[in-house]
C-alpha positions in Angstrom: -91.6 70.1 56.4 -93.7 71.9 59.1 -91.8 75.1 60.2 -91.2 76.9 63.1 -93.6 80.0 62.4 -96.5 76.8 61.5 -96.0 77.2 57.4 -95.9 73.9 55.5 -93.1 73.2 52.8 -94.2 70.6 50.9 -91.6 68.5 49.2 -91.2 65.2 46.7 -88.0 63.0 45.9 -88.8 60.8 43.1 -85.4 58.6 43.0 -83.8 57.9 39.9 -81.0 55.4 41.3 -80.4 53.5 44.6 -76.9 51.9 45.1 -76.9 50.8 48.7 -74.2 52.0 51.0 -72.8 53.4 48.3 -75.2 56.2 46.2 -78.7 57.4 46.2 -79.7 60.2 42.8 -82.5 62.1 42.9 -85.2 64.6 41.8 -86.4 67.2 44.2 -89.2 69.5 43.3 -92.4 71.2 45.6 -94.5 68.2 44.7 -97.1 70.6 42.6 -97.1 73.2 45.1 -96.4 76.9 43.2 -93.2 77.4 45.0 -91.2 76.4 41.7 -88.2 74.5 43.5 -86.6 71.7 41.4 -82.6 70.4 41.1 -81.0 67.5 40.8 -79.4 65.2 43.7 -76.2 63.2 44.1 -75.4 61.9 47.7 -72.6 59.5 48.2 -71.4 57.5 50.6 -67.8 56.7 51.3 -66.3 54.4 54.2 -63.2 55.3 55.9 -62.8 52.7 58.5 -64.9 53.9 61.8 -66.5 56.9 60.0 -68.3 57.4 56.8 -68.0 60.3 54.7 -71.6 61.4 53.2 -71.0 64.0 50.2 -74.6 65.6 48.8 -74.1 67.2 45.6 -77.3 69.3 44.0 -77.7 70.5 40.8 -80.1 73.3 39.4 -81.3 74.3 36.1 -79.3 77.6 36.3 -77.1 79.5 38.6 -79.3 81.8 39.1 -82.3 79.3 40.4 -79.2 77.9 42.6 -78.9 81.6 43.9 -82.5 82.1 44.7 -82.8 78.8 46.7 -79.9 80.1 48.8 -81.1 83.4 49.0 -84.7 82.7 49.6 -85.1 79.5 51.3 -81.5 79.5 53.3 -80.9 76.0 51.4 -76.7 76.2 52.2 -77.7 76.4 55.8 -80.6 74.1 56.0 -78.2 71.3 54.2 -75.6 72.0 57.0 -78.5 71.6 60.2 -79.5 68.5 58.2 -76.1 67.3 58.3 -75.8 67.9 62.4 -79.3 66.6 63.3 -78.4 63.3 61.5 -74.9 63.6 63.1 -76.8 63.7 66.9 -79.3 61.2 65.7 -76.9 58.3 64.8 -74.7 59.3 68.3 -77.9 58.2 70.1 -78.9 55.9 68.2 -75.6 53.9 68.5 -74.4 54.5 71.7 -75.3 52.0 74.5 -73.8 54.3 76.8 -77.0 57.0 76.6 -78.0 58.4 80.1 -81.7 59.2 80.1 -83.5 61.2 83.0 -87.2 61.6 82.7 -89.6 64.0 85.5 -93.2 65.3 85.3 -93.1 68.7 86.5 -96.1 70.6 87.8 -96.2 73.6 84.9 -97.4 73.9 81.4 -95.1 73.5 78.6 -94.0 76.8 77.9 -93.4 77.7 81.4 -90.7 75.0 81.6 -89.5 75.8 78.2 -88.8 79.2 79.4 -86.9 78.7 82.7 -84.6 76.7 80.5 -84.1 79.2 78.0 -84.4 82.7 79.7 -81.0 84.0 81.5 -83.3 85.1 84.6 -84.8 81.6 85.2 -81.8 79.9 84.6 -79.8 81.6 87.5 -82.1 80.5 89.9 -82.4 76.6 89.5 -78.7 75.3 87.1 -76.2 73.3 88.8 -76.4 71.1 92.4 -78.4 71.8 95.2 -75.2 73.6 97.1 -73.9 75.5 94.0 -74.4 79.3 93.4 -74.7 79.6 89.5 -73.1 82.7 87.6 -73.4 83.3 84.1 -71.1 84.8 82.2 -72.2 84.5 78.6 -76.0 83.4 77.2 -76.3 83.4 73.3 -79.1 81.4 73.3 -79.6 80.9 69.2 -78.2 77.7 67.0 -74.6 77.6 67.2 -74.7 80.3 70.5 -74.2 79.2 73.8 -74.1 79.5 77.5 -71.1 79.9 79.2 -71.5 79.5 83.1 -69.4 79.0 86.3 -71.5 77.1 89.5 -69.9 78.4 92.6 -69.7 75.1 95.3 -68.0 74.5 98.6 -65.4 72.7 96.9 -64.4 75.9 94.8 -65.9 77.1 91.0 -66.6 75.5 88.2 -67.3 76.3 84.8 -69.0 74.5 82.0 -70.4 75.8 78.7 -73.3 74.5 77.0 -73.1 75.1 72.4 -76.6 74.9 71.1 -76.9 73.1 68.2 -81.0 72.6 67.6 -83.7 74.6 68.8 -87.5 73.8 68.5 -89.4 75.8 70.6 -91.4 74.6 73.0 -90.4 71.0 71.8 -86.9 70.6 71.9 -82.8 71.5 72.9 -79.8 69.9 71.3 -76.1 71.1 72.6 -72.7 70.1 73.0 -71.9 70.4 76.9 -68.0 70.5 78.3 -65.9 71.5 81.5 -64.3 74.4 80.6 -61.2 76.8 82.4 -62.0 80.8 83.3 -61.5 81.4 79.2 -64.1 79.3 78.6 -61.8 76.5 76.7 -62.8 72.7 76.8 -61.3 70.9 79.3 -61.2 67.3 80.6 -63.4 66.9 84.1 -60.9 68.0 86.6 -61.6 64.3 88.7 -61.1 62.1 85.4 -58.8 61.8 82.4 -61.1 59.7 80.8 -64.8 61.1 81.2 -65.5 62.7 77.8 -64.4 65.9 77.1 -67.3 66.4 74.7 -71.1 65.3 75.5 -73.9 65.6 73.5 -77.2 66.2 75.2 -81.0 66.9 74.4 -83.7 67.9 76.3 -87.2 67.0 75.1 -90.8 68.6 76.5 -93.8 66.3 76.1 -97.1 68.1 77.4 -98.7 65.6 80.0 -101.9 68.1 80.3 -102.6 71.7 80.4 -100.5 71.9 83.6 -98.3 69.1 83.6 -94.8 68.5 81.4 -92.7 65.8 80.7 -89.1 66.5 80.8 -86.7 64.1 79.2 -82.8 64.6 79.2 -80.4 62.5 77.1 -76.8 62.9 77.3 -74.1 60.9 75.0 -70.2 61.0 74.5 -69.9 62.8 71.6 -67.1 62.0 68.9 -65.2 60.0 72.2 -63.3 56.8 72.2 -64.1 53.3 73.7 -62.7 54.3 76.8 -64.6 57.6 77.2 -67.7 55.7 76.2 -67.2 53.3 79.1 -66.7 56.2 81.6 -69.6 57.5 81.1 -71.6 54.5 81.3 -70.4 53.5 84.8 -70.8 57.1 85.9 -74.2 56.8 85.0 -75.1 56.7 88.9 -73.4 59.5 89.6 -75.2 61.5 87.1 -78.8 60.7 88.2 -77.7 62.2 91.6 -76.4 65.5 90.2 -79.2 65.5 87.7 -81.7 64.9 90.5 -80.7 67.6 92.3 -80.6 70.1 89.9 -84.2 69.0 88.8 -85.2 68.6 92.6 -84.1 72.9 92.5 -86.5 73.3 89.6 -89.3 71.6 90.7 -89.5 74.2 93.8 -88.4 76.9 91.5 -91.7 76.5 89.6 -93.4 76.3 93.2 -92.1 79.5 93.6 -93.3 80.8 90.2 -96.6 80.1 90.8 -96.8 81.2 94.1 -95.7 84.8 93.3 -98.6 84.4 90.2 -101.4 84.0 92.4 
């Protein structure tokens, strides 16, 4: 594993016992590496009907090697990131009803990584090309979000957006939502069947020194059939307001780089 700060974790399961769909067992240790981390693994697999229940169950040599993971390496909270990242993996990976939206933009990577991250960029590009955006709360860590209301001729709006995975310079992961003045989920004011939960991602590919790929994924997240086909025919719908908020970027960045030289 290759983390964030550039340190690599090296890691080797040797497995001891492979039931499919039903159990895989385990040994975990540092593959030879002096770190000194080794336990015992259990993770199940349990169908109940339309969802499976996936139950990991580690064992260590001693309570106190169990506390010194925890303590040391953050392993309760790892396990629970590993358990949402697969989560958003399989809802893309199922759903046919993924919107995509790719755009080169003219800036390096961590330019457009910032303007997407920073409360000061973000005020000048989010939301349609007639909306005024106001932000009223920006907790931009894992599990923190941004809470926001986009002031349009047709009156305010607010949405919120929950981050859930943050790479730098690589990736975003968050659940998005309408949401009333308190900042509670709400259905879209114009449909009682677009999803009231979405899951989107945002990925930045460097073209060149200069240049970035932008891709945005969005997916209902834990919706029904009906949602799921709501959001697929709104698809169109979605490339225009999407469009417009990335035509505002792209001459946001013109902007930037005007006021640099």
């Amino acid at each position: 594993m290759h983390g964030p700060d550039g340190t690599d974790y090296p890691n080797k399961m040797k497995y001891l016992e492979v039931v499919p769909n039903e159990k895989l067992v385990y040994t975990h240790d540092d593959d030879d590496q002096g770190v000194d981390v080794s336990f015992h693994v259990t993770t199940t697999f349990e169908d109940e009907g339309d969802k499976t229940r996936v139950s990991m169950r580690m064992v260590f040599p001693t309570a106190e090697e169990r506390d010194r993971v925890v303590e040391e390496f953050g392993a309760d909270d790892g396990n629970t990131q590993t358990m949402s990242r697969l989560e958003d993996y399989l809802a893309f990976y199922e759903a046919e009803s993924t919107f995509t939206i790719s755009r080169v933009f003219d800036a390096p990577i961590q330019l457009l990584y910032d303007v997407h991250t920073q409360k000061e960029h973000i005020l000048n590009y989010w939301g349609p090309k007639e909306s005024e955006t106001e932000i009223i709360e920006f907790d931009f860590k894992t599990g923190g979000r941004l809470f926001y209301c986009m002031n349009m001729p047709q009156g305010k709006s607010y949405g919120q957006q929950i981050y859930r995975e943050i790479v730098t310079n690589k990736r975003l992961t968050m659940i998005t939502t309408f949401c009333n003045e308190q900042g509670e989920a709400i259905r879209h004011p114009m449909s009682d069947t677009w999803p009231v939960y979405m899951l989107n991602s945002m990925d930045f590919e460097a073209v060149d020194d200069n240049k970035t790929k932008l891709t945005i994924k969005g997916v209902p997240f834990n919706a029904t059939e009906a949602e799921h086909q709501t959001f697929l025919q709104g698809h169109k719908s979605m490339e225009g307001g999407y469009g417009g908020t990335l035509d505002v970027l792209a001459a946001y960045l013109e902007t930037i780089k005007k006021n640099k030289q």
